[in-house]
N, C-alpha and C positions, 0 to 999 in steps of 0.2 A: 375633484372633477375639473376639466377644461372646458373651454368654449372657444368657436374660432369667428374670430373675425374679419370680417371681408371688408373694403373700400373700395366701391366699382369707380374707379373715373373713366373718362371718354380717352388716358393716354396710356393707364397703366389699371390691370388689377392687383390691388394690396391687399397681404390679408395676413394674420399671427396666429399665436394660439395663445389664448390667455389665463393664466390662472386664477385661484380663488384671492391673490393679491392685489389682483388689477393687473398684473405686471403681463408683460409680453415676453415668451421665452423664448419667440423665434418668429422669425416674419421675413414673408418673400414678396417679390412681384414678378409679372409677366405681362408684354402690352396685350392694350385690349384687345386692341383690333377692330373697332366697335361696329364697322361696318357690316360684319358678318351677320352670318342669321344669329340670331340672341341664341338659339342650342347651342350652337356654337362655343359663342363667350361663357354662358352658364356651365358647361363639361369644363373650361376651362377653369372656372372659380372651385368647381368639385377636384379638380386633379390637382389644382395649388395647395389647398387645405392637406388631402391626403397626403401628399408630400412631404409637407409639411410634420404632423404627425408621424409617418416613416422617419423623418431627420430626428425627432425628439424619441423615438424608441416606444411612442405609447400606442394602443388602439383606438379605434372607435369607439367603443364599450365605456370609452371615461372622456366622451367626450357629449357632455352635457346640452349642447346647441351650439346654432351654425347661425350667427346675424349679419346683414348686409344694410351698408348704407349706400342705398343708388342716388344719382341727382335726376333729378325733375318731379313730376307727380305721382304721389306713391300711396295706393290703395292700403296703408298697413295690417290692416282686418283680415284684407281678405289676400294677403299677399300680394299685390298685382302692380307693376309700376304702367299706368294708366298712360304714360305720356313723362318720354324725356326727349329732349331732340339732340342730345350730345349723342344718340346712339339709332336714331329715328325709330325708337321704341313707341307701341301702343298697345295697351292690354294686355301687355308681356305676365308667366303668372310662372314672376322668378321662384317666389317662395316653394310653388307644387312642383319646380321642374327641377331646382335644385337640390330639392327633399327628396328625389327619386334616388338620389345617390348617398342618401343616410338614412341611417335608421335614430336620429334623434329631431328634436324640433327643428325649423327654420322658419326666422323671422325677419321681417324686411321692414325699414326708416329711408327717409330721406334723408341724405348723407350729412347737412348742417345739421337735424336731429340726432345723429350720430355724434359728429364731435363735439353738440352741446353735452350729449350722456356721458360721452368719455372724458369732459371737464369734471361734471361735479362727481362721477366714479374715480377717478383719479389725478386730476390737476387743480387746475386754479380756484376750483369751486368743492373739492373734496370735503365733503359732511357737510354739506349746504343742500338744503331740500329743494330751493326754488331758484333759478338761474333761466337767464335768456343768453343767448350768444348770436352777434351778427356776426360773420363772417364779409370781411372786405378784401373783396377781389375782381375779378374781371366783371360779376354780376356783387348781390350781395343776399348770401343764404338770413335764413333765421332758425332758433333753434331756442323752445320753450320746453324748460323742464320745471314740474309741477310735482310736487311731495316724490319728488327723487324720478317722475317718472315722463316719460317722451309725451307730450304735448300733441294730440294727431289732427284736436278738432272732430267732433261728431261726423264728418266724411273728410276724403281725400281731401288735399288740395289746402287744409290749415297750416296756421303759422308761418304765412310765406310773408316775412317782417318787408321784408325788399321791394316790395309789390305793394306797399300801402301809400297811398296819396302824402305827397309832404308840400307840391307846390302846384296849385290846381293850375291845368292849362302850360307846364312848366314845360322843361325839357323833356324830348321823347326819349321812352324808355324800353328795353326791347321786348315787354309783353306784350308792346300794341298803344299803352297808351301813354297819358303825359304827365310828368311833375313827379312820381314815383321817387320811394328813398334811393332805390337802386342808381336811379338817373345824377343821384347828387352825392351819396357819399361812398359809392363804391371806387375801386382803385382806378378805372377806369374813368369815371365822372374826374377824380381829380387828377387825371394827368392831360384831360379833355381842359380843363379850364387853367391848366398852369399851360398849358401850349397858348389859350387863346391871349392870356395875360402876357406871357413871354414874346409876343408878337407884336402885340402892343405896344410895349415898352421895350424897344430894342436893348436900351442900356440895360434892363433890367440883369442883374447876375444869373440869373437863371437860363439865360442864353449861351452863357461864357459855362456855364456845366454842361449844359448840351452838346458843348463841343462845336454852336452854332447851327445846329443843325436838331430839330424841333423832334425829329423822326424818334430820336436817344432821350425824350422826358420820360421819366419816371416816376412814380409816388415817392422817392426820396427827395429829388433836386427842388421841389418847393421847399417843404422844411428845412433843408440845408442853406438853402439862401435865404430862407424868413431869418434864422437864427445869424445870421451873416448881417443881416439888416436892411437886407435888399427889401424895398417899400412894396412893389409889385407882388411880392413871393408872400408878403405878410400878410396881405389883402387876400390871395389864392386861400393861403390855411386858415386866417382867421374866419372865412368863408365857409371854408369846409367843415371847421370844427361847428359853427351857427346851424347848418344844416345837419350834421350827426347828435349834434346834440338836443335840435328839435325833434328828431326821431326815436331819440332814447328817452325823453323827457313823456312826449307820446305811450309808449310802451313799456314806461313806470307807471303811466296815469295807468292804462291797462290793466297790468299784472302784480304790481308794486310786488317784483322777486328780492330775494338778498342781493345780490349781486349782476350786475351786467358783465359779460364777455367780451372782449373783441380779439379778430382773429385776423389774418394774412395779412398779408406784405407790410402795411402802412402799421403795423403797431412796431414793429421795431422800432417806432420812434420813442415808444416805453411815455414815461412821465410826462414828455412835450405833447402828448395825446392827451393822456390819462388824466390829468391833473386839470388842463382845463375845462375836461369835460366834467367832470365830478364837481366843480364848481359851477357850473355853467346849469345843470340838473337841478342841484341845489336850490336854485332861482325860479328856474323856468317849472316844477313840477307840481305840479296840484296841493295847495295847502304849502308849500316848499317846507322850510326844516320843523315846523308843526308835523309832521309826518314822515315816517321812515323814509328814506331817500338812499338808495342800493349805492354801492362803490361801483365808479367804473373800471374794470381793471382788463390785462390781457390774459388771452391766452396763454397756456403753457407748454401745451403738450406737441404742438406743431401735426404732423402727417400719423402720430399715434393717435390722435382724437378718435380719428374716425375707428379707427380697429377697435380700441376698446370699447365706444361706447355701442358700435354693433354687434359686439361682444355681449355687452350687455341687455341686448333687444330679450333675450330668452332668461 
């Protein structure tokens, strides 16, 4: 049997068919469009799939279930993504509208619940029961899998790691309120504070990567000029890594999983992340090495998380 997986973003829908390997035999996209009426976009997640299917020569008939990972708040019970604003979605009830166009299950996650499923079904976390995965990017998802399985909270709206207090009264954050993990260790938090640093400190090297021009920061040009030796740039990550790592240290005391995740842009720094955060855990976690203490490691599977592990919703 197959299953297909879908990845709704706000720029494109993804979506493959998956086997009983994990593996993806084929996978398409099409933009969203997101403005449209949600019929709309939803006819269009039912006619990528089939398509799809058509391209691989098999039917319906063996195709086991249909999973979606949408972003913002997502009713998964009762199918309904309650509230996303990337599409100005409310009480949208993707699950019943998109099952109108199959005859097997469909089930619906919030999209960082996805690509945490699709780690330990297939990547970094594969035969690991219990994982967390943050996702670092323009916000910062979370994504709790417990004895192999999606994390939802007794209603909508759990496991939103990003959204938990890390510095009361701190920086605003864009749910409304202040000091939030999202506010400090997402990609955005840190190219907010390598600008303010880089300004600072004209000489700093991080100006001369810019090109001089603040507009061109990235989540790479701090670590590339920490490791350069620029004193300014070392202050920005040692920074960041202090605040990601009181949020991971946080959500060991919690969950105390096998393994922690981490995902977008900023882990291509690989080891110069990894490495000080697993030490840094180590210290700061409840009981410290008296007590299991998870590895912090990266992602692996990149834009296939999400297909597989909404693959894996059914």
């Amino acid at each position: 049997m197959y299953r297909a997986g879908i990845d709704l973003g706000g720029t494109n829908i993804k979506a493959g068919i998956v086997d009983e390997n994990q593996r993806i035999l084929i996978e398409d996209s099409v933009p969203t469009r997101a403005k449209r009426p949600y019929q709309e976009v939803i006819k269009d997640m039912a006619e990528l799939v089939k398509k799809l299917l058509a391209q691989l020569g098999i039917g319906e008939d063996v195709l086991a279930g249909v999973g979606v990972g949408s972003p913002g708040t997502v009713d998964a019970a009762k199918g309904v993504v309650l509230y996303s604003n990337n599409f100005d979605w409310e009480n949208v009830p993707l699950a019943a509208e998109l099952g109108a166009y199959f005859s097997c299950p469909v089930g619906i996650s919030n999209d960082a619940n996805c690509a945490a499923l699709g780690e330990v079904k297939a990547g970094a976390a594969k035969k690991i029961a219990n994982a967390i995965l943050l996702t670092l990017g323009t916000g910062v998802g979370g994504g709790v899998i417990i004895d192999g399985k999606v994390f939802e909270g007794a209603h909508a709206g759990g496991a939103e790691l990003g959204h938990t207090s890390l510095i009361f009264g701190g920086e605003a954050c864009t749910c409304g309120r202040k000091g939030c993990v999202e506010a400090y260790v997402s990609a955005t938090a840190l190219i907010r504070d390598a600008k303010r640093a880089a300004e600072k400190h004209p000489a700093s090297k991080m100006n001369e990567l810019c090109g001089g021009d603040l507009t061109n920061m990235n989540g790479k040009i701090p670590f590339d000029a920490a490791w350069d030796g620029d004193t300014a740039a070392k202050e920005v990550v040692e920074n960041y890594i202090t605040y990601l790592g009181e949020a991971i240290a946080n959500f060991v005391n919690i969950f105390r999983p096998d393994v922690i995740l981490l995902s977008g842009g900023v882990c291509n720094q690989g080891e110069k992340l990894t490495k000080p955060l697993s030490l840094y855990i180590k210290d700061k976690c409840f009981a410290k090495e008296r007590a299991f203490v998870p590895e912090v490691k990266c992602a692996i599977l990149g834009n296939s998380a999400g297909i597989i592990g909404a693959a894996n919703l059914i």
